[in-house]
Residue, then its C-alpha position, 0 to 999 in steps of 0.5 A: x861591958x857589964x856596968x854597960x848592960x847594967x846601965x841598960x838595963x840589962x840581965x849582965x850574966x844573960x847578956x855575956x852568955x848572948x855575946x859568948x854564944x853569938x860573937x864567936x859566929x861572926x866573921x874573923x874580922x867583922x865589920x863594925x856595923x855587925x859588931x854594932x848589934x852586940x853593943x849593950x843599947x842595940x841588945x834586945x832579950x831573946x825570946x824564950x822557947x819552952x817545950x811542952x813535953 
């Protein structure tokens, strides 16, 4: 998985702490078209919400 996102160009450590937090949301046995959006060339970098305090 990580030379995976690496190849990709992909952050590694940003990219398993994405699978690590959303995978574990899927169902038991999960379909292999909603694995397919976790794979290292579907993965888009997540937007960033800052809070202005």
């Amino acid at each position: 998985m990580i030379q995976s996102a690496k190849a990709n160009g992909i952050d590694e450590r940003e990219y398993i702490e994405f699978l690590l937090e959303h995978i574990s949301q899927l169902p038991t046995f999960a379909k292999d078209s909603e694995l397919e959006a976790y794979l290292p060339w579907n993965y888009t970098v997540p937007s960033k919400i800052s809070v202005e305090a």
